[in-house]
DSSP file (Angstrom, degrees, kcal/mol; ACC not computed):
  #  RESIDUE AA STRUCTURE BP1 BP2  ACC     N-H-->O    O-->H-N    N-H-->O    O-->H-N    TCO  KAPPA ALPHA  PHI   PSI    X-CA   Y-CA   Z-CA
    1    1 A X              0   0    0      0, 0.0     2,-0.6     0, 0.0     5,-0.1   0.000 360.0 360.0 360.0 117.1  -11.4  -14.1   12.9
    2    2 A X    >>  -     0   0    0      1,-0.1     3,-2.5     2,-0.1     4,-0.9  -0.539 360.0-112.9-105.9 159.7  -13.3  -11.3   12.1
    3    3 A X  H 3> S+     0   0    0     -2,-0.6     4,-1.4     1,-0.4     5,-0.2   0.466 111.2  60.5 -17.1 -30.9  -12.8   -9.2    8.8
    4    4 A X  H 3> S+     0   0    0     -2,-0.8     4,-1.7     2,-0.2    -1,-0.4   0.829 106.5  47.1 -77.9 -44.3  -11.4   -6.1   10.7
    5    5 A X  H <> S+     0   0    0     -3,-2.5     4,-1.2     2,-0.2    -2,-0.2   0.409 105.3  54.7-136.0 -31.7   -8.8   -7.9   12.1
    6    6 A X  H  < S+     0   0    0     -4,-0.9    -2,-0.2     2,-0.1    -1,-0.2   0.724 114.2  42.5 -98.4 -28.0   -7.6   -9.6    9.1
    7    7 A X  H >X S+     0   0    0     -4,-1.4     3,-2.6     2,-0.1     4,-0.7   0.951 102.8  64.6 -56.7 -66.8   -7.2   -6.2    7.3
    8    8 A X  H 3< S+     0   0    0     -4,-1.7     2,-1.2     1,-0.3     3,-0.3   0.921 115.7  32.0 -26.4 -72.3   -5.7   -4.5   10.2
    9    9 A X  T 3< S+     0   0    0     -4,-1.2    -1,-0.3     1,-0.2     3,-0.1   0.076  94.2  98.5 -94.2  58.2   -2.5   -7.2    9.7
   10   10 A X  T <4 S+     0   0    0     -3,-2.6     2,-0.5    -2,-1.2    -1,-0.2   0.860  88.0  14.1 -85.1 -71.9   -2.9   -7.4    5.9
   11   11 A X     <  +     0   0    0     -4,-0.7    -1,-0.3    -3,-0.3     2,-0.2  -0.961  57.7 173.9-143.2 138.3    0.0   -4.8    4.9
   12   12 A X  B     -A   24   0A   0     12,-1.1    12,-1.5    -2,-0.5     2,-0.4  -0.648  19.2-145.5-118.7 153.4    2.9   -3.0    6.3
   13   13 A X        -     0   0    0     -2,-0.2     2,-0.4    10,-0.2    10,-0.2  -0.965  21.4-169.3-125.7 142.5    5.5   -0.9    5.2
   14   14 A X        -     0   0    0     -2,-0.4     8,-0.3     8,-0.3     2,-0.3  -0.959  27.9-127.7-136.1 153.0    9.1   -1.0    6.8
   15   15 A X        +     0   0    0     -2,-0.4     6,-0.2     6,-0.2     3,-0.1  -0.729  35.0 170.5 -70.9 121.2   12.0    1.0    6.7
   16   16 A X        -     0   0    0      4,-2.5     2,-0.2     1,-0.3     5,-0.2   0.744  58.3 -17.3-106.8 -46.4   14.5   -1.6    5.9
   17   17 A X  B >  S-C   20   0B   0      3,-2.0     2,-0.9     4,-0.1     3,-0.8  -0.500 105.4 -48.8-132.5-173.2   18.0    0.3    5.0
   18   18 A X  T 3  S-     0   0    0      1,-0.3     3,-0.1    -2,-0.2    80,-0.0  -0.701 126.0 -11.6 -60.2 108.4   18.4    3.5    4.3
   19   19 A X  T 3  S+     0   0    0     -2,-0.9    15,-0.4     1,-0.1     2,-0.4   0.838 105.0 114.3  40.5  41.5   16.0    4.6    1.7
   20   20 A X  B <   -C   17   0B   0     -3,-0.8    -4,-2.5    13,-0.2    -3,-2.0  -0.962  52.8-157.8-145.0 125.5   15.0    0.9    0.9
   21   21 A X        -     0   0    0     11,-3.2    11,-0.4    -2,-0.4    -6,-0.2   0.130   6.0-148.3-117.9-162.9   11.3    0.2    1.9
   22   22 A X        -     0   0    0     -8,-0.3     2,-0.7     9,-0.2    -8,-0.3  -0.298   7.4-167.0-172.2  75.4    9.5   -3.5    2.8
   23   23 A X  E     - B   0  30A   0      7,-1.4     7,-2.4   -10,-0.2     2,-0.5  -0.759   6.8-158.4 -65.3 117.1    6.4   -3.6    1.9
   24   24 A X  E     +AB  12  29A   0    -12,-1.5   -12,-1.1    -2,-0.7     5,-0.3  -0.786  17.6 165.7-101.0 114.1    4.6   -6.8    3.6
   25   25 A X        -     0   0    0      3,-3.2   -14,-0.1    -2,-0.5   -13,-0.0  -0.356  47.3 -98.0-116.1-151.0    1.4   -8.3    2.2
   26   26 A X  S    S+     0   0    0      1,-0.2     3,-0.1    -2,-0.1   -15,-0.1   0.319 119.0  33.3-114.3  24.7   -0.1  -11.4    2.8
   27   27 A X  S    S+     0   0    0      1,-0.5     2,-0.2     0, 0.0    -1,-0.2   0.448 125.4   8.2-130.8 -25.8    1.0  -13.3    0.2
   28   28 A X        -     0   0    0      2,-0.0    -3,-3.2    -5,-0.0    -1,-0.5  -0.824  60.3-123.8-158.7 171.8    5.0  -11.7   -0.6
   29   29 A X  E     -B   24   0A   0     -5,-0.3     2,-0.7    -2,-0.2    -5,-0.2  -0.980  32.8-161.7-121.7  88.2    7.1   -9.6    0.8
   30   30 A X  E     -B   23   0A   0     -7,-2.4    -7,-1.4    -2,-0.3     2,-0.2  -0.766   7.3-142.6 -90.6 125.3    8.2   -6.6   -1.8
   31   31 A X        -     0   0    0     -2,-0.7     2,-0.4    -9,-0.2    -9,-0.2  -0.502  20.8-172.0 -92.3 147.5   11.2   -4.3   -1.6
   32   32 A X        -     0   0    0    -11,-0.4   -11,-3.2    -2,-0.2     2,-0.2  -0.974  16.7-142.7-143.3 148.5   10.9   -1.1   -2.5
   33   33 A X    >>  -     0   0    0     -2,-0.4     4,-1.5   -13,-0.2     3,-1.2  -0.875  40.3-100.8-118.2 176.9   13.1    2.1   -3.1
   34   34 A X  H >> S+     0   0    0    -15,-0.4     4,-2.4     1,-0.3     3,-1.2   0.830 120.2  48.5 -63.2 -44.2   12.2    5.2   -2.3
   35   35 A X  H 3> S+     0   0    0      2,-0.3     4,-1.4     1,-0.2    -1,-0.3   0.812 114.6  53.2 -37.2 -43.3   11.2    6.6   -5.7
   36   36 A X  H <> S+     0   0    0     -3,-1.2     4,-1.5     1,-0.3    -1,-0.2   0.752 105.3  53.2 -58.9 -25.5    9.0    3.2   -6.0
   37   37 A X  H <X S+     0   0    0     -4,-1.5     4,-1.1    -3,-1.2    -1,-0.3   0.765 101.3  55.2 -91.7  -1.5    7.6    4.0   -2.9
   38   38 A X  H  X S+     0   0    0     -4,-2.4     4,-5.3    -3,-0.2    -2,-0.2   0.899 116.2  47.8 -77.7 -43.4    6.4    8.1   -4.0
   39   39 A X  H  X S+     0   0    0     -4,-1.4     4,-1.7     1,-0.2    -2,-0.2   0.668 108.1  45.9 -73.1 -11.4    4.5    6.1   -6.9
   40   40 A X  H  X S+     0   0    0     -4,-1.5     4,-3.2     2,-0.2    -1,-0.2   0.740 116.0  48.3 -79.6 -31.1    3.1    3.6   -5.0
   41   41 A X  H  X S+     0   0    0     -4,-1.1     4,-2.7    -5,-0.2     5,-0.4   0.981 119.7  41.8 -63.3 -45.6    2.0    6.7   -2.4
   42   42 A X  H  X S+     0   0    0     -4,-5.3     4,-3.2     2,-0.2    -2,-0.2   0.959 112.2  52.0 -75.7 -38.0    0.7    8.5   -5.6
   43   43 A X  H  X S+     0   0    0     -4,-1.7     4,-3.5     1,-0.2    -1,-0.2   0.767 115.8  42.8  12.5 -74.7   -0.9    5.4   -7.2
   44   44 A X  H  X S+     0   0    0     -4,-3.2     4,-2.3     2,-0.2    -2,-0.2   0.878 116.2  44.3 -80.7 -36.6   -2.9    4.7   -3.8
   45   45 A X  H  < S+     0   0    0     -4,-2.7     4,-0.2     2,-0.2    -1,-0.2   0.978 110.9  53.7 -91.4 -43.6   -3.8    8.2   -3.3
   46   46 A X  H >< S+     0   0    0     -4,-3.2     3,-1.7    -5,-0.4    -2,-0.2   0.848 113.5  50.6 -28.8 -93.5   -4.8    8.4   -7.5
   47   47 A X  H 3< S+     0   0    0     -4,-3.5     2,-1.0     1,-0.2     6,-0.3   0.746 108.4  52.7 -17.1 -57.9   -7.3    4.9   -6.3
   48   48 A X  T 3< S+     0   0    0     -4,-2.3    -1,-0.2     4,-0.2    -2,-0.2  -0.034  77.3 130.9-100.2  41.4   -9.0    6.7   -3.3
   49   49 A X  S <> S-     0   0    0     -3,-1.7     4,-1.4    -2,-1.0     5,-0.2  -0.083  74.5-115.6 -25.8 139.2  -10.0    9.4   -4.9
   50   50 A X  H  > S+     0   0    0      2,-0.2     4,-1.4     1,-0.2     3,-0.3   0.996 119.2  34.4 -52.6 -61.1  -13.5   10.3   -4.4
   51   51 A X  H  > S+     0   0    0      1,-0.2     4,-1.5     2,-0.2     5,-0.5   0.549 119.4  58.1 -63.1  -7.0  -14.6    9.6   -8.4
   52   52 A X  H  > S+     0   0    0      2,-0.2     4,-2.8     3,-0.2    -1,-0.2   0.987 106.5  44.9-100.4 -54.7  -11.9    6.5   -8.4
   53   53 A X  H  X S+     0   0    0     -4,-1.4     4,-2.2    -3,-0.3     5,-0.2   0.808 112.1  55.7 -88.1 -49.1  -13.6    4.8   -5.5
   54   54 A X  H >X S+     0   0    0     -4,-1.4     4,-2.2    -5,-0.2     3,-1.3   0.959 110.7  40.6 -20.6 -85.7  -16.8    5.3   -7.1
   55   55 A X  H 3X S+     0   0    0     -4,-1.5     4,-2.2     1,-0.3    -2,-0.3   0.919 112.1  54.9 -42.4 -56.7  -16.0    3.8  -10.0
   56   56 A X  H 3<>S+     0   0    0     -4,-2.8     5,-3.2    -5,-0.5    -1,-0.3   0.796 115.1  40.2 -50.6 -23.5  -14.1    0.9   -8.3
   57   57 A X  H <<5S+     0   0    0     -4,-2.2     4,-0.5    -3,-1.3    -2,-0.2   0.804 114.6  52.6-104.1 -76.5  -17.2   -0.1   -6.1
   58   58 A X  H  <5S+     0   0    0     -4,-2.2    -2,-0.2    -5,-0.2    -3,-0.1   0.671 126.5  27.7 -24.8 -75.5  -19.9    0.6   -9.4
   59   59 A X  T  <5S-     0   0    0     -4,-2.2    -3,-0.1     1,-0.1    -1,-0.1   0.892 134.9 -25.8 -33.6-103.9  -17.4   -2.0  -11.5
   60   60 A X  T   5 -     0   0    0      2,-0.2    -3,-0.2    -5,-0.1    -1,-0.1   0.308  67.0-133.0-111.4  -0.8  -15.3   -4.7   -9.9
   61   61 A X  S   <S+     0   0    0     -5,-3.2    17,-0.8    -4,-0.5     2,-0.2   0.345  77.6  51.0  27.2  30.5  -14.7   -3.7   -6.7
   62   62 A X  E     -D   77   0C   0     15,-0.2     2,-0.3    16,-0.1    15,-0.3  -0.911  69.3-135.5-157.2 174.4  -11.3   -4.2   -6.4
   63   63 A X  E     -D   76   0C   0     13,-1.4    13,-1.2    -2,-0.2     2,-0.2  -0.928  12.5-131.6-148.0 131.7   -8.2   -3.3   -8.4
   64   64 A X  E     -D   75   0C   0     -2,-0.3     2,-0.3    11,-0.2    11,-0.2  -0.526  31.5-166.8 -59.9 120.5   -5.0   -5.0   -9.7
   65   65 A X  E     -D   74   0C   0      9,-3.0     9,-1.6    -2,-0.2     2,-0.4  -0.963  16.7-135.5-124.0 104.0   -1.9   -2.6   -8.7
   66   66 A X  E     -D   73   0C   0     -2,-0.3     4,-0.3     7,-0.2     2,-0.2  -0.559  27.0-162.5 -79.4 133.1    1.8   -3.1  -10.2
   67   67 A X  E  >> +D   72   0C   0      5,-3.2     4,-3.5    -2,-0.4     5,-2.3  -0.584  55.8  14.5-110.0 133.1    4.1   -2.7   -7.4
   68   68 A X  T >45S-     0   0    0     -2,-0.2     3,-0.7   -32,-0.2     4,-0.4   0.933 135.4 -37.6  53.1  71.4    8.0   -2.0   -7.7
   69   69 A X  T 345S-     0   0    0      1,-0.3    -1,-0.2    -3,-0.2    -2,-0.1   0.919 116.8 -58.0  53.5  52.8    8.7   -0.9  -11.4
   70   70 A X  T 345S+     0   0    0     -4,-0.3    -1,-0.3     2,-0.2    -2,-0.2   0.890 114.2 113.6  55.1  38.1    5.9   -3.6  -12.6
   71   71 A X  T <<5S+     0   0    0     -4,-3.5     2,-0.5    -3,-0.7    -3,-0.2   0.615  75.8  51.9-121.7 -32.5    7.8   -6.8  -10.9
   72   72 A X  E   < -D   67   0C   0     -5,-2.3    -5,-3.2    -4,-0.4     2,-0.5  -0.847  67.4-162.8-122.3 128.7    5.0   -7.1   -8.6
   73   73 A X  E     -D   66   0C   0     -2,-0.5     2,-0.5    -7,-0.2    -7,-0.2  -0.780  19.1-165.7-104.7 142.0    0.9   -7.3   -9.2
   74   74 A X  E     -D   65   0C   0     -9,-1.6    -9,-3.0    -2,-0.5     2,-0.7  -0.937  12.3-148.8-117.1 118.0   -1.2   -6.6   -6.1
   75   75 A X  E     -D   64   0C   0     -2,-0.5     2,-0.2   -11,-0.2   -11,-0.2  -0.879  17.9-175.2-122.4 126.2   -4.9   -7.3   -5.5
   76   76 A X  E     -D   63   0C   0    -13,-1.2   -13,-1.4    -2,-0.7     2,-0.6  -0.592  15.5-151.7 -78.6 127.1   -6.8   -4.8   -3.2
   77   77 A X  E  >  -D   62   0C   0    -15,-0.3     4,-1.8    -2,-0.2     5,-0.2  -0.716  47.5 -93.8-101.5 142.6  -10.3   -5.2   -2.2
   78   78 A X  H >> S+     0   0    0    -17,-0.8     3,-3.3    -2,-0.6     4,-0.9   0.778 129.1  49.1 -37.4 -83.6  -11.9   -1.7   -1.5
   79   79 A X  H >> S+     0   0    0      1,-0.3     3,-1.3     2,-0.2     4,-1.2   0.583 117.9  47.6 -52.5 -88.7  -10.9   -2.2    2.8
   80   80 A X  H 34 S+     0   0    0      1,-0.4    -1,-0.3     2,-0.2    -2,-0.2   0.089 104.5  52.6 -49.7 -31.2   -7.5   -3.0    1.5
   81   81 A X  H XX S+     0   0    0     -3,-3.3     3,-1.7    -4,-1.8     4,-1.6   0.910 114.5  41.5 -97.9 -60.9   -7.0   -0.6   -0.7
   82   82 A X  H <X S+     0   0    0     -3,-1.3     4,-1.2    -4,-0.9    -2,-0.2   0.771 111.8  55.6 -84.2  -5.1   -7.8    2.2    1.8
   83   83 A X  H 3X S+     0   0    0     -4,-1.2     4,-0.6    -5,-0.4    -1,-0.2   0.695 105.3  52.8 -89.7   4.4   -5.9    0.5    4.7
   84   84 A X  H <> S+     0   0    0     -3,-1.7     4,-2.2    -5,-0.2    -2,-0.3   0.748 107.5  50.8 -90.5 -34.0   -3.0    0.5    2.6
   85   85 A X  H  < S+     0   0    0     -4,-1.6    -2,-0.2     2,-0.2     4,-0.2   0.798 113.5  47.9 -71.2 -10.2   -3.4    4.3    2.0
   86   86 A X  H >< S+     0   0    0     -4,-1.2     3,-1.0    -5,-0.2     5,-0.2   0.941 105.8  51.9 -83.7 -45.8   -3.7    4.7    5.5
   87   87 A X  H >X S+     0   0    0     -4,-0.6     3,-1.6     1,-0.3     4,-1.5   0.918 114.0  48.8 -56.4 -58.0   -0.5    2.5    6.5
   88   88 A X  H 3X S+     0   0    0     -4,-2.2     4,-0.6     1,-0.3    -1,-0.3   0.475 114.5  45.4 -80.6   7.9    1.7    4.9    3.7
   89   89 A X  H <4 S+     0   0    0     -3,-1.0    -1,-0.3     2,-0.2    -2,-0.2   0.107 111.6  51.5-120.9  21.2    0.2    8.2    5.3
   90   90 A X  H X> S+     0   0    0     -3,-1.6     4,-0.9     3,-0.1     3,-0.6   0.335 113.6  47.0-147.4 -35.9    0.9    6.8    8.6
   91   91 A X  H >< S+     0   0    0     -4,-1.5     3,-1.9     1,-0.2     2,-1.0   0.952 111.6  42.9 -71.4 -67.3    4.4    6.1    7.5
   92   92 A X  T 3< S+     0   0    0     -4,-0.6    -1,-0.2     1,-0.3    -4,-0.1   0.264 109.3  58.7 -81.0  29.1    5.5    9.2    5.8
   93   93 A X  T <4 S+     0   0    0     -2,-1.0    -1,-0.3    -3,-0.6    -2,-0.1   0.578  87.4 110.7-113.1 -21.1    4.1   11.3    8.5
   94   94 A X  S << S-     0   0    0     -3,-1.9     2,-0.3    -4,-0.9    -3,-0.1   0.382  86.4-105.4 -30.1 157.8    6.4    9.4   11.0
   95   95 A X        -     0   0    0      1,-0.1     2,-0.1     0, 0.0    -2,-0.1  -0.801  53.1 -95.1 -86.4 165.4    9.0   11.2   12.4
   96   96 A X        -     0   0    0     -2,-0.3     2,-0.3    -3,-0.1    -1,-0.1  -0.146  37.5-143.1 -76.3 135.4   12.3    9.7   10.4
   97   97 A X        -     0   0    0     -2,-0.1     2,-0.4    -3,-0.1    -1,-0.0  -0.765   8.4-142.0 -92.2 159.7   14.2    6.7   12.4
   98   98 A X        -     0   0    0     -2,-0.3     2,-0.5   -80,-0.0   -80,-0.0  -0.976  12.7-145.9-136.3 125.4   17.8    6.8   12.0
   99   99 A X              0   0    0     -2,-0.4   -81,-0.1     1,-0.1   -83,-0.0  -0.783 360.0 360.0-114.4 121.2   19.2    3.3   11.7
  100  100 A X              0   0    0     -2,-0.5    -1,-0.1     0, 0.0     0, 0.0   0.619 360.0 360.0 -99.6 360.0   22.7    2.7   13.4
């Protein structure tokens, strides 16, 4: 399997209920509401930062992220990290679903 392909289905976001989120990784499943999900958006967008990316590849080249009001800890590898910002800017740009 190669590496591109195992990022690609790393993590998802879902609309589960009405303002209640699903973020899917490859280890847990985390629920989220919306407010947790605007701090996870600002979080990720904080990380990919030009100077934040920097740093993160000079250091350790990955970063531990607490998910959902600190109940859940998430570790990103640089490709993770920005295909999860891509996956939440690819979600809030959606047009809105209406769930019957």
């Amino acid at each position: 399997m190669s590496c591109e392909n195992s990022i690609q289905d790393s993590y998802q976001i879902k609309q589960s209920t009405f303002c209640k989120y699903v973020l899917i990784t490859p280890n847990k499943t985390i629920s989220l509401s919306f407010p947790q999900m605007l701090e996870l958006r600002r979080k990720i967008n904080n990380l990919t930062s030009f100077t934040s990316l920097n740093r993160i590849i000079d250091n350790e080249n990955f970063v531990l992220l607490f998910v959902a009001d600190k109940q859940h800890l998430v570790f990103l590898e640089i490709p993770q990290l920005l295909q999860l910002k891509e996956e939440i800017e690819l979600f809030f740009l959606a047009p809105t679903r209406v769930l019957i």
